[in-house]
KOLBAMI-483639 format. One record per residue: residue in three letters; x negated, y negated, z of N, C-alpha, C in turn. Coordinates in steps of 0.2 Angstrom, whole numbers. Atoms other than C-alpha are relative to their C-alpha. Example, Ala and Ser with C-alpha at 12.3 -4.5 7.8 and 13.67 -1.06 7.14 Angstrom:
REM residues 2
+--------+--------+---------+-------+---------+----------+-------+--------+---------+-------+
| residu | n.east | n.north |  n.up | ca.east | ca.north | ca.up | c.east | c.north |  c.up |
+--------+--------+---------+-------+---------+----------+-------+--------+---------+-------+
|    ALA |     -4 |       6 |     0 |     -62 |       22 |    39 |     -4 |      -6 |     0 |
|    SER |      4 |       6 |    -1 |     -68 |        5 |    36 |      4 |      -5 |     3 |
+--------+--------+---------+-------+---------+----------+-------+--------+---------+-------+
END
This chain:
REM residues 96
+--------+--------+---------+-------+---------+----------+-------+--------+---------+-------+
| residu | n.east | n.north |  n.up | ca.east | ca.north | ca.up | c.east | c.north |  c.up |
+--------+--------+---------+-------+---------+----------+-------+--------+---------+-------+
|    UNK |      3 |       3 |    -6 |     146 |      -90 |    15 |     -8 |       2 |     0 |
|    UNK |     10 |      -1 |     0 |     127 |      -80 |    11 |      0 |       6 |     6 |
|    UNK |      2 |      -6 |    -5 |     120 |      -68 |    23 |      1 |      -2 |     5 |
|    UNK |     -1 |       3 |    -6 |     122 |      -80 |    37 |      7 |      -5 |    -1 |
|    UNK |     -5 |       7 |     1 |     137 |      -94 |    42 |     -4 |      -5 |    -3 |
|    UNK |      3 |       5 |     4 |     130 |     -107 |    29 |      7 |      -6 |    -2 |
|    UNK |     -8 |       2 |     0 |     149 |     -112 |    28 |      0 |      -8 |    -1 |
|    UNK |      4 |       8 |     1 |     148 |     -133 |    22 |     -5 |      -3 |    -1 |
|    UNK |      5 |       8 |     1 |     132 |     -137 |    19 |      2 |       0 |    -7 |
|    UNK |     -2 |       3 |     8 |     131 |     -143 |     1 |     -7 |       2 |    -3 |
|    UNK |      4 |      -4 |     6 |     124 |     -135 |   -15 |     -2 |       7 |     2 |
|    UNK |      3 |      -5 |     2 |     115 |     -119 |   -17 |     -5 |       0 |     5 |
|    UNK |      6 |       1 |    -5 |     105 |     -115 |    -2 |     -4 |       9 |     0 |
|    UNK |      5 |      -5 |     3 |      90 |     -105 |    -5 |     -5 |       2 |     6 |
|    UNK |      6 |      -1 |    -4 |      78 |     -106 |    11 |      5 |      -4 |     6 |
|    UNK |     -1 |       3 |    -6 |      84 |     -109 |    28 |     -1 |       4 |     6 |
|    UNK |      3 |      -3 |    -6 |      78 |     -107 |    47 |      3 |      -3 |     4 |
|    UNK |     -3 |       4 |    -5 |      86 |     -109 |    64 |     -7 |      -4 |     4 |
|    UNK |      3 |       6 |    -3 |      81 |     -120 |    76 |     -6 |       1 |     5 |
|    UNK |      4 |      -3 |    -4 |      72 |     -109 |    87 |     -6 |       4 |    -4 |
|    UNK |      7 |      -5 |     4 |      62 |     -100 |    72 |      1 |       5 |     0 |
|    UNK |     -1 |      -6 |     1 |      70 |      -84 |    75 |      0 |       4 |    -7 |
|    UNK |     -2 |       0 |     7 |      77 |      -82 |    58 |     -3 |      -3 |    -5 |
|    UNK |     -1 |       1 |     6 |      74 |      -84 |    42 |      0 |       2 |    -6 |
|    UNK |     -5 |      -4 |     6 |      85 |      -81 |    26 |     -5 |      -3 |    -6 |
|    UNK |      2 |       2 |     3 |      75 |      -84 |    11 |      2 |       3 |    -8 |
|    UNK |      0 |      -2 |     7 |      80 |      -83 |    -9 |     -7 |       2 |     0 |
|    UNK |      7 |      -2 |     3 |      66 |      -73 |   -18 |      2 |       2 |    -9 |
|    UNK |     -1 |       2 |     4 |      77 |      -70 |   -32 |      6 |       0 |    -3 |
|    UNK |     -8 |       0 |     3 |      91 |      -72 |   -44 |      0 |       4 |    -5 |
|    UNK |      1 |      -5 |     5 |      95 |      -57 |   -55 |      7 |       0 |    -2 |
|    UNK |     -7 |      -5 |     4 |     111 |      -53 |   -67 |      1 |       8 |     2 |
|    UNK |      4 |      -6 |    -1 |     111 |      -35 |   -64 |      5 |       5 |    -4 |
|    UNK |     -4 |      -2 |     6 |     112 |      -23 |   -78 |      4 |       8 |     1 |
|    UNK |     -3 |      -4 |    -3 |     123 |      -10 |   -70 |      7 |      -3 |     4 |
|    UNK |     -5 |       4 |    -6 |     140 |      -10 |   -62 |      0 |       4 |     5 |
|    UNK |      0 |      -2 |    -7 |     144 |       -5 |   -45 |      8 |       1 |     3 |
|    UNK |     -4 |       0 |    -5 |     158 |        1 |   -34 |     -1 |       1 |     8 |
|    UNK |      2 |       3 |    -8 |     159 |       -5 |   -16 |      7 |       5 |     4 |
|    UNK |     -4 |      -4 |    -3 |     171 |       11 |    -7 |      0 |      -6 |     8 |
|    UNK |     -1 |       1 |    -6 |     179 |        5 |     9 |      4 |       4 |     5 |
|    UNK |     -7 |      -5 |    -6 |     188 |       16 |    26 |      5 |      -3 |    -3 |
|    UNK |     -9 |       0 |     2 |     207 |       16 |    23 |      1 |      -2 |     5 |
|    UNK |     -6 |       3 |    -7 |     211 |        7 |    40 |     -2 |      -7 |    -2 |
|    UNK |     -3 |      10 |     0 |     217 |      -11 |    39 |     -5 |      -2 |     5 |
|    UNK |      5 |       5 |    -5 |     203 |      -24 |    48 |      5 |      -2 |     4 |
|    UNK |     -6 |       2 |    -5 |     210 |      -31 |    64 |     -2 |      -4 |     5 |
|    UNK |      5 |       5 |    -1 |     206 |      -44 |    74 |     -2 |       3 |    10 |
|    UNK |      2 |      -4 |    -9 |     195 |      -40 |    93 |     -2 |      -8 |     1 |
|    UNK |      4 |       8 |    -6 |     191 |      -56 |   105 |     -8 |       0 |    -3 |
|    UNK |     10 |       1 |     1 |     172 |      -62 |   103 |     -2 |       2 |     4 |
|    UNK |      3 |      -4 |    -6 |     168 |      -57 |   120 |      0 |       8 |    -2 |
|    UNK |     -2 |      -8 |     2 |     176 |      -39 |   115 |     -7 |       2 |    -6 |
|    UNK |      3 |      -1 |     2 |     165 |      -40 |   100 |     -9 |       0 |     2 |
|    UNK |      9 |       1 |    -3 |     146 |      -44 |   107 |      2 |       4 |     3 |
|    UNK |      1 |      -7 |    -4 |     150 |      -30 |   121 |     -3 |       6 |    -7 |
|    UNK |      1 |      -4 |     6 |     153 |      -21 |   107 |     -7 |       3 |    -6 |
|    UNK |      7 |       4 |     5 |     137 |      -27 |    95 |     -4 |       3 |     5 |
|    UNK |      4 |      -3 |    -3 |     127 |      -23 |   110 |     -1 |       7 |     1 |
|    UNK |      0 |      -8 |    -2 |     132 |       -6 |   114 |     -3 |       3 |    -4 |
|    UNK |      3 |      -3 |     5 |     129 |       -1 |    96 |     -7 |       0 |    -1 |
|    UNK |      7 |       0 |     0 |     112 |       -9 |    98 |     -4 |       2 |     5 |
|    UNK |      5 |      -6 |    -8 |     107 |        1 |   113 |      0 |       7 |    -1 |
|    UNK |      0 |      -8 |     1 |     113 |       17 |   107 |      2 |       1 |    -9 |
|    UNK |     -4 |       1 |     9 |     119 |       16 |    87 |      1 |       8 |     1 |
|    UNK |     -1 |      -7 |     1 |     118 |       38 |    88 |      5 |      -1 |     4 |
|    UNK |     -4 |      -1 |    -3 |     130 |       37 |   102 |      6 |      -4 |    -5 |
|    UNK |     -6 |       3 |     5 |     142 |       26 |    90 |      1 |       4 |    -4 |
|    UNK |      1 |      -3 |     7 |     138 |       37 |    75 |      5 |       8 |     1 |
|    UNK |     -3 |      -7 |    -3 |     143 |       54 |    84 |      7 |      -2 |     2 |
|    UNK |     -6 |       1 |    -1 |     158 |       48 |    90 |      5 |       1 |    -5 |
|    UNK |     -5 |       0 |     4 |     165 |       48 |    75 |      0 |       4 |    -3 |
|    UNK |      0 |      -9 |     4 |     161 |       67 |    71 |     -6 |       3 |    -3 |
|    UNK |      7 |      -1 |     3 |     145 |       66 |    61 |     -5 |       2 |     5 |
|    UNK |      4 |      -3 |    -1 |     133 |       77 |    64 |     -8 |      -4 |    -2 |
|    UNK |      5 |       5 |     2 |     114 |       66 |    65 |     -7 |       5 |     1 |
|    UNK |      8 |      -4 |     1 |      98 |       76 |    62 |     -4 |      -4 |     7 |
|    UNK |      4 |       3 |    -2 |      86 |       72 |    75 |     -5 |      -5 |    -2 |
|    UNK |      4 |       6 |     0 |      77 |       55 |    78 |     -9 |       0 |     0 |
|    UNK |      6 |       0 |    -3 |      59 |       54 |    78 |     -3 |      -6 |     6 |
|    UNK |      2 |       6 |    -6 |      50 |       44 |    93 |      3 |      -6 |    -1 |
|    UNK |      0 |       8 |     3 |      48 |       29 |    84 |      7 |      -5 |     0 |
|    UNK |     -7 |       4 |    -1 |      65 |       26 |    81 |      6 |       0 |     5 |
|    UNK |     -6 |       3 |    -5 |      73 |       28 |    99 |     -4 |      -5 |     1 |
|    UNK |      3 |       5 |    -5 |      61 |       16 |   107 |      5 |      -6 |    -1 |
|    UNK |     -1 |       3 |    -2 |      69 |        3 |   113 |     -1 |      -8 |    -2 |
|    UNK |      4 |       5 |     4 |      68 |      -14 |   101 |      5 |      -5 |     4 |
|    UNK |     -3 |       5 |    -2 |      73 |      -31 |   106 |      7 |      -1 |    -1 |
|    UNK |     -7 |       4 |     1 |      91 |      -38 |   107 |      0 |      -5 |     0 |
|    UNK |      1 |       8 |     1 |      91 |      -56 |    98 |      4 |      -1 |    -4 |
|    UNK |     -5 |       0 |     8 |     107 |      -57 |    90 |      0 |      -6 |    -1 |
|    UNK |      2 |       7 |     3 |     107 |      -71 |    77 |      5 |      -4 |     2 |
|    UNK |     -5 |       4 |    -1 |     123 |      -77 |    84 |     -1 |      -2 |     9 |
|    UNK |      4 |       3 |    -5 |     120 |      -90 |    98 |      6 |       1 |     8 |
|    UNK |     -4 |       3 |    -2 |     131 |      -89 |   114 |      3 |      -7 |     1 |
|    UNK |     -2 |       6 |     0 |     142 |     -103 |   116 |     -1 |      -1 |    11 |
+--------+--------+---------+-------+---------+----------+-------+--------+---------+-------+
END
């Protein structure tokens, strides 16, 4: 499906914008790449949460992410100014 729900359109989609102009995803390039990778993942089984559940969720992360992060035992260096300040909330997903 791409970095965004691209889900059904047709062919190879390289440049697209939503409708308000928020967004946009743009190819810059296509590379083989000459190295391989392993992609590690947690040992807990995915599992499914309401949408509602989810956005709360989404938001909270993005009003505090160190309070998320700490929760989970991680110990996080202090932030500098710049990155508590307080950044917009415009998640790319639209309420219904």
């Amino acid at each position: 499906d791409g970095p965004w729900k691209f889900f059904g359109l047709p062919g190879l989609i390289l440049k697209v914008i939503d409708d308000r102009e928020h967004y946009s995803f743009e190819c810059i390039a296509i590379e083989k790449p000459t190295w391989g990778s392993t992609i590690y993942t947690r040992e807990s089984k995915p599992f499914d949460v309401p949408k509602k559940r989810f956005y709360e969720l989404q938001k909270k992360f993005h009003d505090n992410p160190a309070a998320i992060v700490e929760g989970t035992g991680l110990i996080l260096s202090p932030l500098p100014e710049s990155a508590r300040r307080a950044r917009p909330y415009n998640p790319i997903e639209l309420s219904e």
